[in-house]
DRENZADO-433337 format. One line per 8 residues: number of its first residue (from 1); their letters; for each residue z, y, x of N, C-alpha, C. Coordinates in pm, whole numbers. Example, Ala and Ser with C-alpha at 12.3 -4.5 7.8 and 13.67 -1.06 7.14 Angstrom:
1) AS) 780/-569/1319/780/-450/1230/780/-330/1320; 708/-225/1285/714/-106/1367/787/3/1290
END
This chain:
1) XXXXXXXX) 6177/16223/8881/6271/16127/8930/6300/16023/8823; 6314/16078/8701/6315/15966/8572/6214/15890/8591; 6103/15947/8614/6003/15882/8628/5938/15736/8678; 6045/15741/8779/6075/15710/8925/6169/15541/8874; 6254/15591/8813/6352/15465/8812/6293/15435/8665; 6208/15474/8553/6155/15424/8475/6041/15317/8513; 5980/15321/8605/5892/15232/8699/5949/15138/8732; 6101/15159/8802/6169/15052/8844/6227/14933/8761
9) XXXXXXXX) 6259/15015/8611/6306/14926/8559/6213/14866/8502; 6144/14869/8489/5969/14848/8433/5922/14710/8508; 5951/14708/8634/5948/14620/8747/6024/14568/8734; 6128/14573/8704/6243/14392/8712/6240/14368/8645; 6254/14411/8494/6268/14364/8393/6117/14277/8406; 5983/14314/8411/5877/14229/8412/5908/14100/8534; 5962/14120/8622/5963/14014/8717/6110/13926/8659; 6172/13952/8591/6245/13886/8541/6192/13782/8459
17) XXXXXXXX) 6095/13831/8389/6070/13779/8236/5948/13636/8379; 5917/13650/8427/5794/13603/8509/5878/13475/8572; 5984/13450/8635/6057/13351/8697/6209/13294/8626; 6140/13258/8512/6259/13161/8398/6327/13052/8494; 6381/12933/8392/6388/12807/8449/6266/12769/8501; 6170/12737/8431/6062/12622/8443/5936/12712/8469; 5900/12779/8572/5792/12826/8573/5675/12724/8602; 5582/12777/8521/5457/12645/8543/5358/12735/8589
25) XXXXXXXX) 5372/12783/8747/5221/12786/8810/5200/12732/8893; 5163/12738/9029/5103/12666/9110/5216/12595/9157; 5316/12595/9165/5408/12549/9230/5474/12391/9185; 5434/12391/9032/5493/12282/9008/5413/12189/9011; 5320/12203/9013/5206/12070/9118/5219/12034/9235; 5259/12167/9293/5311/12161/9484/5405/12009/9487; 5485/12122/9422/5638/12043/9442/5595/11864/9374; 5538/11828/9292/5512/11702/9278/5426/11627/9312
33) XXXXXXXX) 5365/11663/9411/5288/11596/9479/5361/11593/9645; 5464/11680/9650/5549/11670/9800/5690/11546/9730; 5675/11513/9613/5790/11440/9576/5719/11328/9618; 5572/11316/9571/5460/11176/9579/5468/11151/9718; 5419/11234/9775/5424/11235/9899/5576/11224/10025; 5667/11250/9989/5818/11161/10028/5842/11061/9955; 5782/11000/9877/5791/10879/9832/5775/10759/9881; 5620/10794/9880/5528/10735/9979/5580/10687/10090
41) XXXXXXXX) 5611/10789/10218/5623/10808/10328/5756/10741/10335; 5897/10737/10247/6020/10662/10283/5940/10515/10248; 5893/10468/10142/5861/10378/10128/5783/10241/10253; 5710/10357/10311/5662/10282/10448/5740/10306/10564; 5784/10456/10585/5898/10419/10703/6022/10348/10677; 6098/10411/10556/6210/10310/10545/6231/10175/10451; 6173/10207/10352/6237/10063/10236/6167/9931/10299; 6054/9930/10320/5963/9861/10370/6069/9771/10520
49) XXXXXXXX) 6049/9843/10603/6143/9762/10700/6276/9673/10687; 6354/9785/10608/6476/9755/10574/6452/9623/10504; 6361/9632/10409/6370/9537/10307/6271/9430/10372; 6183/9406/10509/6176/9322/10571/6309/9234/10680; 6381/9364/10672/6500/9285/10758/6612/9195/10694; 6640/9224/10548/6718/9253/10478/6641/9064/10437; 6527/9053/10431/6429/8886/10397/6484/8861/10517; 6434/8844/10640/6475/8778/10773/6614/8760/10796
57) XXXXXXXX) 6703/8834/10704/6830/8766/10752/6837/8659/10644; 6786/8718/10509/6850/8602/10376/6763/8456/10425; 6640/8508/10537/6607/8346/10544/6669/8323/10707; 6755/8333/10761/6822/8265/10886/6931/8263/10840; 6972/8308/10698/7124/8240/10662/7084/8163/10571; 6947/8161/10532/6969/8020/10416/6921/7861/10483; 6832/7920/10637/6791/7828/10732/6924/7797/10790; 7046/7866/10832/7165/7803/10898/7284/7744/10796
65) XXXXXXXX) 7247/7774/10652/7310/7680/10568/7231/7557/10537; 7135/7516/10568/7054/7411/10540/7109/7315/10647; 7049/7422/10765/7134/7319/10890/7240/7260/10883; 7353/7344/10879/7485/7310/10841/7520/7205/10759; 7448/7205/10602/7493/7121/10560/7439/6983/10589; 7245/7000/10692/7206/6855/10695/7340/6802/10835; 7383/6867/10893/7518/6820/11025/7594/6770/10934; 7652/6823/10865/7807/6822/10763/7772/6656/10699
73) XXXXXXXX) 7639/6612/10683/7620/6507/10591/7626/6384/10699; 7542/6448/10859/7505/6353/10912/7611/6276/11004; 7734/6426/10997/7902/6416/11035/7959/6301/10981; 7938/6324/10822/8006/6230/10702/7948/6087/10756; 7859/6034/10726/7766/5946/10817/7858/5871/10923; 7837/5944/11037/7891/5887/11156/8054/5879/11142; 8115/5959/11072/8243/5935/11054/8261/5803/10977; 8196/5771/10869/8193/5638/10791/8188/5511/10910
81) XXXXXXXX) 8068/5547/10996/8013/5417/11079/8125/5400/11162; 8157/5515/11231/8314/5469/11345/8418/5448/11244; 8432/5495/11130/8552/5375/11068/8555/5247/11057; 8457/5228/11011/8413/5088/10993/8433/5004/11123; 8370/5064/11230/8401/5033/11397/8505/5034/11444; 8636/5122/11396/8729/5108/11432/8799/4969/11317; 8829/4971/11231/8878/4926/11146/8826/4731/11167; 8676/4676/11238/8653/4608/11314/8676/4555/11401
89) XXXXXXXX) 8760/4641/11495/8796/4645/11633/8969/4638/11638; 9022/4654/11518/9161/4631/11487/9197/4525/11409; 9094/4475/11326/9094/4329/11268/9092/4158/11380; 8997/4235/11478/8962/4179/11583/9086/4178/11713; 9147/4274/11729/9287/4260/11808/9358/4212/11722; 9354/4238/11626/9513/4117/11589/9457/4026/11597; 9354/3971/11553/9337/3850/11502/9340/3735/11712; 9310/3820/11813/9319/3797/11936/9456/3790/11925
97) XXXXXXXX) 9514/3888/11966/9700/3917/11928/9754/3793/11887; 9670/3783/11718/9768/3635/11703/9724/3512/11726; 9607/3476/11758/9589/3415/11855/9629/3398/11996; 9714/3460/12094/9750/3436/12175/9886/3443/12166; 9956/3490/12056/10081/3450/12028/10118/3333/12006; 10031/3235/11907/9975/3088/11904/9981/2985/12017; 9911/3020/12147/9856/3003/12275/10018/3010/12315; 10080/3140/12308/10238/3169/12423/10327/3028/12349
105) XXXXXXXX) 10297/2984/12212/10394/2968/12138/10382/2818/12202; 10274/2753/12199/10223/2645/12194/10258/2585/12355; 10203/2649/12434/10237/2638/12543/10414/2658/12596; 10469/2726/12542/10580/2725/12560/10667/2621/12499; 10643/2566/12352/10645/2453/12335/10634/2315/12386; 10517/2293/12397/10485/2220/12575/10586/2220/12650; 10580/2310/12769/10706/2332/12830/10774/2332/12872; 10885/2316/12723/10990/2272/12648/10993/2144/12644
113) XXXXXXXX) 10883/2088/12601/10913/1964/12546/10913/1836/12705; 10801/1912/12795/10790/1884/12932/10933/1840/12963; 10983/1983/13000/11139/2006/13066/11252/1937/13013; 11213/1901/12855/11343/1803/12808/11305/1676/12829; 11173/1594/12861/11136/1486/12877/11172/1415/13028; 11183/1555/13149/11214/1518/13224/11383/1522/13272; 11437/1613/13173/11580/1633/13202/11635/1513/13124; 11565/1415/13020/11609/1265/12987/11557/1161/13064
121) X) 11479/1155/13164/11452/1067/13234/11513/1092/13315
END
């Protein structure tokens, strides 16, 4: 029976000494070539896409800031031209305005001068 558990301990203690930290047999090639190999494989299923989607947006937001700003300029633009159009168009009423204030003045003058010519005759 000594016998028996002298065997045993004979056996763990050897299988002890056999599976340290770092065992180097077949396994640690396994395992790094299944690391190569999920590498790989995220690389084409995931980074790859992502990082095609991730381009397609940075270029439809750098294509809708381009836009934006060629509007924003062509805004500035047309806002200049209708000032100018307005600011035209208000030089131009007064200058009508006082011209026909001229016209009321003149004529009313007239008139005047009518109505007293005949209220002395």
């Amino acid at each position: 029976m000594n016998h028996f558990f002298m065997s045993a301990t004979q056996l763990v203690s050897a299988a002890e000494g056999a599976g340290g930290l770092f065992d180097f047999n077949a396994t640690l090639p396994l395992m790094a070539i299944q690391f190569i190999l999920l590498t790989v494989a995220l690389t084409f299923v995931f980074y790859k896409p992502v990082s095609k989607v991730l381009d397609d947006r940075e270029t439809y937001i750098s294509g809708n800031l381009t836009q934006a700003s060629e509007k924003l300029l062509k805004a500035d633009e047309l806002y200049q031209q209708y000032d100018e159009q307005l600011k035209t168009a208000r030089a131009n009423a007064q200058s009508i305005v006082a011209q026909s204030e001229k016209e009321a003045k003149d004529t009313v003058a007239l008139e005047i001068t009518k109505l007293a010519q005949m209220l002395l005759n």
